[in-house]
Backbone bond lengths (Angstrom), bond angles and torsions (degrees), N, CA, C in turn:
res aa  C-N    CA-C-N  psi(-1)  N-CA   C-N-CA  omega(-1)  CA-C   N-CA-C  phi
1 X - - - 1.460 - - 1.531 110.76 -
2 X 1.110 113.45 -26.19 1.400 118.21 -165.55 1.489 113.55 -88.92
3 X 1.672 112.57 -18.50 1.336 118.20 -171.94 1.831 85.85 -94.79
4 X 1.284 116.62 -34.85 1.790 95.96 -170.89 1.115 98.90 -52.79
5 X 1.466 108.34 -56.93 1.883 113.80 -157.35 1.878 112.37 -60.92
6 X 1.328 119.22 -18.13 1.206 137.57 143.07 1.477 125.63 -32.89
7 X 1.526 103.00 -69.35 1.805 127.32 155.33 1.264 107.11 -35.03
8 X 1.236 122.13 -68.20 1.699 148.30 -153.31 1.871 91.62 -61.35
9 X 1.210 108.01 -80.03 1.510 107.35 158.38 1.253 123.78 -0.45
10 X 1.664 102.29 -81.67 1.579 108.52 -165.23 1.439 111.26 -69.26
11 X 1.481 116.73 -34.40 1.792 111.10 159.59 1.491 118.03 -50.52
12 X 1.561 115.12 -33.44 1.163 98.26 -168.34 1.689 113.15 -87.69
13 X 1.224 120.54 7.87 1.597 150.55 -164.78 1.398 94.13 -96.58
14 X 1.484 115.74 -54.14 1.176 120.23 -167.80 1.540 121.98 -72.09
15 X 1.203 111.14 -33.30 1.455 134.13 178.10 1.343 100.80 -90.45
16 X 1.289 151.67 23.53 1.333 165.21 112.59 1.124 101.20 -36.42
17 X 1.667 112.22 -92.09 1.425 139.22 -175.89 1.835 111.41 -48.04
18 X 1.479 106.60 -24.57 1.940 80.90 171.57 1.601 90.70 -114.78
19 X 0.862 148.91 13.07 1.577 145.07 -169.57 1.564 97.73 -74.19
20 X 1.741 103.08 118.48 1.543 109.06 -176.46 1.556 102.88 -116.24
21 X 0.898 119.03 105.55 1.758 117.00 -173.02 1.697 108.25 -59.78
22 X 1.315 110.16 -36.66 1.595 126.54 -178.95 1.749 92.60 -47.17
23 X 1.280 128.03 -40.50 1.578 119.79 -165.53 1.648 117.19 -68.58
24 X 1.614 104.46 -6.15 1.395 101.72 -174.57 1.657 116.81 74.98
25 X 1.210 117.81 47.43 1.502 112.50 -172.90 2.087 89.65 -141.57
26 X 1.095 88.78 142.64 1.934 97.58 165.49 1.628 104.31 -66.16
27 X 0.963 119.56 170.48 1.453 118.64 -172.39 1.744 93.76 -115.92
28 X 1.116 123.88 -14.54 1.472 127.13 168.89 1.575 103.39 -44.93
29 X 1.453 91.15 -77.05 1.616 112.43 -173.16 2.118 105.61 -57.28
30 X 1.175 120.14 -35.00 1.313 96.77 -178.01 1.791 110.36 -88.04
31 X 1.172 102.69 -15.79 1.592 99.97 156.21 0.915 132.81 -55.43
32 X 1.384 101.35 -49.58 1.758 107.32 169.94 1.904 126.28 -25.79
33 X 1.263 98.18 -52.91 1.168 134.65 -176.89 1.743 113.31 -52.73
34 X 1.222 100.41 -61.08 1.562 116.20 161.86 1.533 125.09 -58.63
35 X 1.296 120.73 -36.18 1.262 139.56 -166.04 1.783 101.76 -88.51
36 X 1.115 111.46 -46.04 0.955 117.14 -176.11 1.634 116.22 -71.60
37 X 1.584 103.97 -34.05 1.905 113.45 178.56 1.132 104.18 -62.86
38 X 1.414 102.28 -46.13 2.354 90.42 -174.39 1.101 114.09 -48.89
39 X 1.625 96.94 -54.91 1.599 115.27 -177.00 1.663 121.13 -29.84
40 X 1.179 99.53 -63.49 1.394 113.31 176.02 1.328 113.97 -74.42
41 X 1.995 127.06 -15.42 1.025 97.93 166.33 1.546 139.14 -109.56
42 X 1.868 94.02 22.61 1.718 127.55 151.62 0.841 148.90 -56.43
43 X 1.607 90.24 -37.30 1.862 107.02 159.04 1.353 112.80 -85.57
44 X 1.548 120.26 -29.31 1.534 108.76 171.70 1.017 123.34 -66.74
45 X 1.606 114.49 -24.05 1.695 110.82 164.93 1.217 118.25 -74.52
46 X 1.141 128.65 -16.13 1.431 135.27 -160.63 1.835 98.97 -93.47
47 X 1.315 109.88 -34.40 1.394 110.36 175.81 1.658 112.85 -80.97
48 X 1.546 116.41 -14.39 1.760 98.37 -179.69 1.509 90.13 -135.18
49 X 1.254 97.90 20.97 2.147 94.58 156.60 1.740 113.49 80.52
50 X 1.291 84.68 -104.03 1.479 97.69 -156.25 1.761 97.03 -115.66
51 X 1.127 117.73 20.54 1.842 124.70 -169.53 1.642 70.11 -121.02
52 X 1.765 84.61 141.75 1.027 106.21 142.18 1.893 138.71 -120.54
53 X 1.424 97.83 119.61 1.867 97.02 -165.41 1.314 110.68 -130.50
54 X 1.526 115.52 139.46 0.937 151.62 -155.35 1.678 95.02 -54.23
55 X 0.983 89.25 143.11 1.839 104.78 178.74 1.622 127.29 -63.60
56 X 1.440 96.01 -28.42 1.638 124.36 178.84 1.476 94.49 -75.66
57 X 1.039 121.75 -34.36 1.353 105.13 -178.08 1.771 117.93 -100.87
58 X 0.976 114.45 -18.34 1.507 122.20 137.19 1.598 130.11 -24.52
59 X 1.806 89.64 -50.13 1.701 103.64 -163.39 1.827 94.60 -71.78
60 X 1.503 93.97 -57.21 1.938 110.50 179.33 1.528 103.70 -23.08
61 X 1.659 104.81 -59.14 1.354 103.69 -168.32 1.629 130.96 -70.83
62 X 1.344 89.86 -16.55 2.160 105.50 164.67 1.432 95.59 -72.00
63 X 1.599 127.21 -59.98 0.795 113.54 -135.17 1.757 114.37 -73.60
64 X 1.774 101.79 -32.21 1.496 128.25 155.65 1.656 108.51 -33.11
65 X 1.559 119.39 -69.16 1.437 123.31 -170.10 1.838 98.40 -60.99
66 X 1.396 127.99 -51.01 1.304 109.08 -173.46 1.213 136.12 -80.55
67 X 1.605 92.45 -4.50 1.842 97.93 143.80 1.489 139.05 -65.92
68 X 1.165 102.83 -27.23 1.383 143.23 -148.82 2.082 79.99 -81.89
69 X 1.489 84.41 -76.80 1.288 86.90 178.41 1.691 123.11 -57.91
70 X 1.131 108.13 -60.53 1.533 93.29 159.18 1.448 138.28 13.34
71 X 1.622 95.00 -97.00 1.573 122.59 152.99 1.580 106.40 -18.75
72 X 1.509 115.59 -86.96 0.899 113.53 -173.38 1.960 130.44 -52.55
73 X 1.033 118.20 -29.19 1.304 128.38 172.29 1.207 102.01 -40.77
74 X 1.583 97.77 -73.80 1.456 102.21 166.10 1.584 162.01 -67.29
75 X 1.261 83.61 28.99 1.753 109.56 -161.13 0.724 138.50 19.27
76 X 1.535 107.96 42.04 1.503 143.79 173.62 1.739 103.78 -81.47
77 X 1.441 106.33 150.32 1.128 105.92 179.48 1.838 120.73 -77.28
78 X 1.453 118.61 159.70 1.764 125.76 178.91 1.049 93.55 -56.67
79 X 1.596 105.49 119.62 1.556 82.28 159.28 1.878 111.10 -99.11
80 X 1.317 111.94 -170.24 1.690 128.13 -165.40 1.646 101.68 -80.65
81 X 1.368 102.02 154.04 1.390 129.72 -159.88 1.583 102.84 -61.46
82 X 2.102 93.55 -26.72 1.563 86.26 178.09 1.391 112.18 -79.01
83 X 0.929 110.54 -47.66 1.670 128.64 -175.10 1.456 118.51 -45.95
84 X 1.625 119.85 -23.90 1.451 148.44 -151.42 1.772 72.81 -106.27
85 X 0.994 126.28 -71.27 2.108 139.69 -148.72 1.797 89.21 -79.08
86 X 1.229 120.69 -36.56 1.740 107.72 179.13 1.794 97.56 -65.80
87 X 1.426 130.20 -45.51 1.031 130.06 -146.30 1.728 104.06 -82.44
88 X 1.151 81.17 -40.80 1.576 90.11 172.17 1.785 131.46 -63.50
89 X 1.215 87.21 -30.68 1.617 122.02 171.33 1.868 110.62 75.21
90 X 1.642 92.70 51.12 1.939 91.05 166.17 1.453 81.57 -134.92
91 X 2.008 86.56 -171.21 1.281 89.53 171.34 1.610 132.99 -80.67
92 X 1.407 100.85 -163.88 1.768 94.05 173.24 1.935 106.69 -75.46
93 X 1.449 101.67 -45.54 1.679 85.12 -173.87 1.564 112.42 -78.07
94 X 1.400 121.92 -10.83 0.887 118.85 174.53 2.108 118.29 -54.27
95 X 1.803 91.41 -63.65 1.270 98.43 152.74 1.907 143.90 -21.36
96 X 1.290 85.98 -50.72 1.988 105.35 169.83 0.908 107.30 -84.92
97 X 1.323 126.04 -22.28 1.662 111.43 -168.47 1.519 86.20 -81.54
98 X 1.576 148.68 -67.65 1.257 151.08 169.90 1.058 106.83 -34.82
99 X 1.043 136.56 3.71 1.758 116.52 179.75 1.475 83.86 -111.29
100 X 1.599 118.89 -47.15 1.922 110.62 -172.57 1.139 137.32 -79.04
101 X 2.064 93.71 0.87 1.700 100.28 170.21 0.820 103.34 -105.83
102 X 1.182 155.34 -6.51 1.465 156.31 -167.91 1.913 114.59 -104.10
103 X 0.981 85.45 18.12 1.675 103.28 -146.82 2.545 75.77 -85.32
104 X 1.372 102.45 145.73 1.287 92.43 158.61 1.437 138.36 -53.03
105 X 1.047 146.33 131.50 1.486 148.98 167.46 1.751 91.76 -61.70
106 X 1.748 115.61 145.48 1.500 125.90 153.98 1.559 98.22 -106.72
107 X 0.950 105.52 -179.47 1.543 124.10 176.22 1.516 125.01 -116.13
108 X 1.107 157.04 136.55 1.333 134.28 -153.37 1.681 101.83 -116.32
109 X 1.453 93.52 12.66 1.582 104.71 175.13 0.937 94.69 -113.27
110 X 1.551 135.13 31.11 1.804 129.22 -174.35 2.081 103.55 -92.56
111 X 0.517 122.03 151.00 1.736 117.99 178.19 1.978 99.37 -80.90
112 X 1.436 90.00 133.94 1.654 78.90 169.26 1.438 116.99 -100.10
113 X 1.407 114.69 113.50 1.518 105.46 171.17 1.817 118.65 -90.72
114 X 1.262 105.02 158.56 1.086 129.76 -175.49 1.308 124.59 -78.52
115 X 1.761 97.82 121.98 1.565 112.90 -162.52 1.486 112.15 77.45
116 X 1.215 120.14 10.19 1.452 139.35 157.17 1.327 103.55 60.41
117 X 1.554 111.44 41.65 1.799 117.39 171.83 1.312 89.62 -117.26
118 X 1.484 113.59 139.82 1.389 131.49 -178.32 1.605 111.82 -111.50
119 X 1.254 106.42 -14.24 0.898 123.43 -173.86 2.009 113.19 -60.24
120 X 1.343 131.98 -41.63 1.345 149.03 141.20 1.463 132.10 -55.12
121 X 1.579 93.62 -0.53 1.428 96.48 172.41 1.953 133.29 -39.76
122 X 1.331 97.16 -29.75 1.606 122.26 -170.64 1.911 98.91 -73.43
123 X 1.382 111.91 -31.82 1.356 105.57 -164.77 1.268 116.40 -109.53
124 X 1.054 144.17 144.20 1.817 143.77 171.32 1.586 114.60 -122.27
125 X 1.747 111.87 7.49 1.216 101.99 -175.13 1.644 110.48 -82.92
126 X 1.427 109.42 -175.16 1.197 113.81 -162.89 1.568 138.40 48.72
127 X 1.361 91.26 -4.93 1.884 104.13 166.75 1.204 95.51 118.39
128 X 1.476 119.03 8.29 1.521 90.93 -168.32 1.671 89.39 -105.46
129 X 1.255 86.53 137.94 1.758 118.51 -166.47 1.600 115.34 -105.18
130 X 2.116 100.65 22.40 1.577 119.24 167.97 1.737 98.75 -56.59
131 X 1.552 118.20 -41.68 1.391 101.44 -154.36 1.647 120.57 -94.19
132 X 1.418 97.53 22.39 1.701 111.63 -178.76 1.424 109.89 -64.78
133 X 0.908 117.73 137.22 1.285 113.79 -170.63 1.983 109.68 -122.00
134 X 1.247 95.02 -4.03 1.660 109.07 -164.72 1.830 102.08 -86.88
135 X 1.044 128.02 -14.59 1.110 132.55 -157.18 1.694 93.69 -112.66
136 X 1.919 146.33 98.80 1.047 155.00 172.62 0.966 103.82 -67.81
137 X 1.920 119.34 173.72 1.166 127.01 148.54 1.369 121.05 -56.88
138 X 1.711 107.36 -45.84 1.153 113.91 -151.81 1.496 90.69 -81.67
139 X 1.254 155.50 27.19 0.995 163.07 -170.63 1.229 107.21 -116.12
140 X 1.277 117.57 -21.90 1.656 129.36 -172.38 1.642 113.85 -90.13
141 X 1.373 97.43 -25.04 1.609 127.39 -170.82 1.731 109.03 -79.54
142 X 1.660 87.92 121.93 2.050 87.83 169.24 1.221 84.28 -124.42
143 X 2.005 68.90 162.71 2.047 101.77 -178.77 1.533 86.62 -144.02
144 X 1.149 91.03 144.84 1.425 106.39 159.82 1.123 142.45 -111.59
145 X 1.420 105.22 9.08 1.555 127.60 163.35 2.260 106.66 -59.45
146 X 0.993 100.81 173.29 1.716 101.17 176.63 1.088 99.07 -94.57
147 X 1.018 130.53 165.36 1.635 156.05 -126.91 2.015 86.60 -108.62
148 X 1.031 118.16 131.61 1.418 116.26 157.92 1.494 118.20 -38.97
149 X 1.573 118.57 -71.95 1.205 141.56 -179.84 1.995 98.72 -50.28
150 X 1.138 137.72 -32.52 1.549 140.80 177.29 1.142 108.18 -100.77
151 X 1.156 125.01 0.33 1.848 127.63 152.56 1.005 113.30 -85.73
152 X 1.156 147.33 -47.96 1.386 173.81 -129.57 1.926 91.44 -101.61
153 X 1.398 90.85 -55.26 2.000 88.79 -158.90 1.791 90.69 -78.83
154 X 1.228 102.24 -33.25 2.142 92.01 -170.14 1.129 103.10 -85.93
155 X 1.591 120.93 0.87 1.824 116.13 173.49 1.388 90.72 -83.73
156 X 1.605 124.62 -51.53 1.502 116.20 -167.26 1.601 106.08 -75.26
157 X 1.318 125.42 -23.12 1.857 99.19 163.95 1.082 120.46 -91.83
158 X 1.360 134.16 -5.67 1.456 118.64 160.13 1.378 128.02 -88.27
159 X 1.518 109.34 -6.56 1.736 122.65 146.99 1.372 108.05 -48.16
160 X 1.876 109.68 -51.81 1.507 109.81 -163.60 1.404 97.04 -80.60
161 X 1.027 131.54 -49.94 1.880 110.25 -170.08 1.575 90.82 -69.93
162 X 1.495 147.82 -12.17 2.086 102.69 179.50 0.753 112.39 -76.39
163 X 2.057 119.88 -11.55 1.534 141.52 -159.26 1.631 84.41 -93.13
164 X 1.312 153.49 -48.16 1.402 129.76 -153.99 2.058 93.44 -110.45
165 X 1.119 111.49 -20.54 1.329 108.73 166.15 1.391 123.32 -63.78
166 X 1.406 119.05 -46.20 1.749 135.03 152.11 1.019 122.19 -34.00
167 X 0.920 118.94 -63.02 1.473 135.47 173.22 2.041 131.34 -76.17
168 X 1.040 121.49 -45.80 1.269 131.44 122.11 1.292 146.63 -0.23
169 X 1.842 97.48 -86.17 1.534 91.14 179.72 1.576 128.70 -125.55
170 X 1.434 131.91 -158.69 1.612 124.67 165.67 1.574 114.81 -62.43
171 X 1.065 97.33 166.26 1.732 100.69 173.22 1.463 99.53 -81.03
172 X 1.176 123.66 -27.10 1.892 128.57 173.95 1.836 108.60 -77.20
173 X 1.208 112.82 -8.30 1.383 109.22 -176.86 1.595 93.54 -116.48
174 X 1.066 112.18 -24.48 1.955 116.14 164.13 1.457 105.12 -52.20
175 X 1.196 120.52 -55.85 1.322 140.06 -176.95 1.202 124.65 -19.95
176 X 1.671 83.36 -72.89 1.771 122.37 -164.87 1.475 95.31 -61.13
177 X 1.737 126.82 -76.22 1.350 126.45 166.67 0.967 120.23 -5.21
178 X 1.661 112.73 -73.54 1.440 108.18 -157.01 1.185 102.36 -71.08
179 X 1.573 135.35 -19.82 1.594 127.58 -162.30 1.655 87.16 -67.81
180 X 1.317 91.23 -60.41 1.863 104.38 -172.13 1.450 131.87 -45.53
181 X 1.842 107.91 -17.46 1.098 100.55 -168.72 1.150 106.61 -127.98
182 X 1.374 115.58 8.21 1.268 137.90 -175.27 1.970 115.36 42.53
183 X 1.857 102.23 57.54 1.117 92.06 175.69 1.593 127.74 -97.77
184 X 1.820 107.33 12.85 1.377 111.06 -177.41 1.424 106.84 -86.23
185 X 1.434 114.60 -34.32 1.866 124.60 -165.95 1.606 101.10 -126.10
186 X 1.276 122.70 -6.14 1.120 114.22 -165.13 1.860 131.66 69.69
187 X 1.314 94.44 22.52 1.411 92.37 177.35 1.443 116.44 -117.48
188 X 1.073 134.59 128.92 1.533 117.17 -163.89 1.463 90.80 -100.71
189 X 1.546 104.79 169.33 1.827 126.83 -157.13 1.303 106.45 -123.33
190 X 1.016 160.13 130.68 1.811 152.35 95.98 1.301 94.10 18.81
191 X 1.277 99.75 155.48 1.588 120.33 155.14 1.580 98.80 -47.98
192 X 1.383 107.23 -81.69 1.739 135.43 -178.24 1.434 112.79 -1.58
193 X 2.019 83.48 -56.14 1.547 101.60 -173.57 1.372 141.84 -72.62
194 X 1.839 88.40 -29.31 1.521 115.96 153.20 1.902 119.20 -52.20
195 X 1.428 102.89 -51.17 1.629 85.45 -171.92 1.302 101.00 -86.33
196 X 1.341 130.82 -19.23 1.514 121.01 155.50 1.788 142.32 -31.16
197 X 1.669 80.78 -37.58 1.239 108.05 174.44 1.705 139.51 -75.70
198 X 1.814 88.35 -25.07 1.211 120.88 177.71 1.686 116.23 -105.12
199 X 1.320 100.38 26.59 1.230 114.60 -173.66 1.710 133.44 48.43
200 X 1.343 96.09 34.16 1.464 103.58 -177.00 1.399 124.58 73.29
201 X 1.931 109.84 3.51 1.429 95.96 177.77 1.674 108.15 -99.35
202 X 0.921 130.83 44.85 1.344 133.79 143.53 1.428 136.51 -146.80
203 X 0.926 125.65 167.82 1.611 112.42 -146.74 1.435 104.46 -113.22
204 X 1.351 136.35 158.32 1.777 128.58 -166.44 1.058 109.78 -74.95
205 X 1.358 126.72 -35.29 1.656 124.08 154.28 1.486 115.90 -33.24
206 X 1.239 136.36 -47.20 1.257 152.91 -150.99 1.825 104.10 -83.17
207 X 1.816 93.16 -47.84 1.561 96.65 -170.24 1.940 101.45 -73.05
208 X 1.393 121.61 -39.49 1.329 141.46 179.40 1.560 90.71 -45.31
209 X 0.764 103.07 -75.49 2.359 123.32 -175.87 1.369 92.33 -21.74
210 X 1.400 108.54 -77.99 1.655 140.91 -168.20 1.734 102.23 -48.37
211 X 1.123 105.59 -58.20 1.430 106.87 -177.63 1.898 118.22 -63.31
212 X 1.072 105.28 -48.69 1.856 129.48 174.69 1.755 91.24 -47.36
213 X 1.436 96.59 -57.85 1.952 86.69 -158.42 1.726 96.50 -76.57
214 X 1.612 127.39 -14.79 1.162 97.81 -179.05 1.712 108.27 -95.62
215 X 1.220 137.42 -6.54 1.738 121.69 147.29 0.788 96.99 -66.33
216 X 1.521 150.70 -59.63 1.480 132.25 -173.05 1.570 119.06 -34.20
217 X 1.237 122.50 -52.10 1.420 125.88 153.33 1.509 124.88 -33.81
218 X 1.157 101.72 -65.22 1.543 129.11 -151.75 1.863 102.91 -70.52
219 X 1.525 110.00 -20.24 0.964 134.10 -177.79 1.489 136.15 -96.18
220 X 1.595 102.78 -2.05 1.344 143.42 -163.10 1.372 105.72 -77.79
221 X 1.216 135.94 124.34 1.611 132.13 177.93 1.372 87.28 -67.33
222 X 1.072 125.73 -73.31 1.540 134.21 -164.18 1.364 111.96 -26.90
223 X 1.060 132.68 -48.22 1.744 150.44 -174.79 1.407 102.43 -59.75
224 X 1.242 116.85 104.77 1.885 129.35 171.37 1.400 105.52 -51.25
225 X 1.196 137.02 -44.80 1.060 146.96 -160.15 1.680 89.25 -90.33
226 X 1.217 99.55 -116.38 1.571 88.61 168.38 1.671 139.73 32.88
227 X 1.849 86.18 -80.20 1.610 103.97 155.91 1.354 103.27 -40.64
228 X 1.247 144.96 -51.35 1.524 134.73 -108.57 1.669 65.79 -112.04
229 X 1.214 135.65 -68.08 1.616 142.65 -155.67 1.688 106.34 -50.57
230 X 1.555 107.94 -42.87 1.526 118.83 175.30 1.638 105.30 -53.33
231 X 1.516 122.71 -61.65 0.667 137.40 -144.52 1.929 117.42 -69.83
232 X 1.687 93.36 -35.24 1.009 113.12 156.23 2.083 137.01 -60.60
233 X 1.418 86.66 -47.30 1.735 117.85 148.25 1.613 116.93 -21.28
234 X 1.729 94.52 -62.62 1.706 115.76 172.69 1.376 138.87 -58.58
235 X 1.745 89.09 -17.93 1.349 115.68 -144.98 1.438 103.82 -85.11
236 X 1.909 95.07 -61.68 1.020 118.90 167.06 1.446 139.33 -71.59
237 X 1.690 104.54 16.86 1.482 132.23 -172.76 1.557 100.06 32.29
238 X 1.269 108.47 73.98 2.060 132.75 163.83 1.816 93.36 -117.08
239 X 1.677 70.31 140.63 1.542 87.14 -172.59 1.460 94.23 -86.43
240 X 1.610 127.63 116.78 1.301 141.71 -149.72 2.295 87.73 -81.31
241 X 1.285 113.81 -73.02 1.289 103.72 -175.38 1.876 117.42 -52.87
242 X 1.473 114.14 -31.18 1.429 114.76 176.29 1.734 110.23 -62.88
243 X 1.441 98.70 -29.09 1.809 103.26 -156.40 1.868 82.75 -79.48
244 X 1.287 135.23 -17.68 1.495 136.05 -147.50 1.582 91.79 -106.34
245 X 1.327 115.07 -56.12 1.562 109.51 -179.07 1.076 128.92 -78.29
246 X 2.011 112.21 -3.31 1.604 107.46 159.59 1.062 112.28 -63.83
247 X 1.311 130.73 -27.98 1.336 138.21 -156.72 1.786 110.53 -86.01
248 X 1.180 106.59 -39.82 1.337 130.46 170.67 1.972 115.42 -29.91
């Protein structure tokens, strides 16, 4: 109530500012006019939320339902979407497009009740579990994208290992890792696949060597960086020797 009469206001503000007395009109009656547009176009926001849509297509959609009703009063049959869009005088997609923007917004913070009557929301006795309120829409909803909060933490440790890997180790023990751990493409390698990769000029002994001395590094109290990668390890309660010998 408080946002119409808000609305109501700014029409009547507005119809201040164009009100021409020279036109011969009461200023009652051309207020009216103003007062009344917000009005109506408060509830149209209020019915599709947070969209904003054109008023014309607002009108389509009254004008659609009081046909609608019409018909029915008269227990006459619905008629078709075309028949509804000739009478109205747009087109047919024009028509659908106004019926699917105008359509209510839900909320995905709405509670879902059970058997989809909202109406019992207030009660939970007798088992009926209409008045739960703990169970959301958006709770109902998958994504298969990664979690904000698990983007966020594997962006900040793979910041921290290029930061203790950089610093740390050879550009030939940089190498080996990333072949091994697949942190350029995400694919991790075999030994096999590693010297495969490197065209056969080093031998699996060599990549094993290479790999050993760089956790051996990486594992180093001494290492600032390092430190910083452990520390994180802790952080995220990872089992620091388990997370080292998968890798192994």
């Amino acid at each position: 109530l408080d946002e119409v009469i808000q609305e109501g206001m700014l029409g009547l503000a507005r119809a201040v500012d164009k009100y021409d007395p020279d036109r011969g009109l009461r200023f009652s009656t051309y207020s009216t006019h103003w007062i009344t547009s917000y009005v109506r176009q408060c509830f149209q926001t209020a019915a599709t939320g947070c969209l904003k849509v054109p008023s014309q297509l607002h009108d389509i959609k009254s004008s659609y339902k009081s046909i609608i009703k019409r018909h029915v009063e008269a227990s006459e049959g619905i008629p078709t979407e075309e028949q509804i869009a000739s009478e109205i005088g747009v087109s047919l997609t024009r028509l659908r497009t106004a019926i699917r923007v105008t359509e209510s917004l839900i909320s995905i913070d709405e509670p879902v009740y059970s058997g989809g009557n909202a109406a019992f929301k207030g009660s939970g006795a007798g088992g009926d579990l209409s008045g739960d309120n703990s169970l959301l829409i958006s709770d109902r909803l998958e994504c298969s994208e990664i979690a904000p909060e698990d983007f966020v933490e594997t962006s900040f440790l793979r910041q921290t290992l290029e930061n203790a890997m950089a610093a740390e180790l050879s550009p030939y023990e940089r190498d080996i890792l990333r072949l091994r751990l697949g942190l350029d493409d995400g694919q991790t390698r075999t030994v096999k696949q590693v010297v495969e990769e490197c065209g056969g000029d080093i031998s699996v002994s060599e990549v094993r060597s290479a790999e050993r001395r760089a956790f051996k590094k990486l594992r180093s109290p001494n290492a600032v960086h390092a430190h910083n990668l452990v520390a994180y390890l802790e952080m995220a309660d990872i089992d620091i020797d388990e997370s080292f010998e998968q890798n192994w």
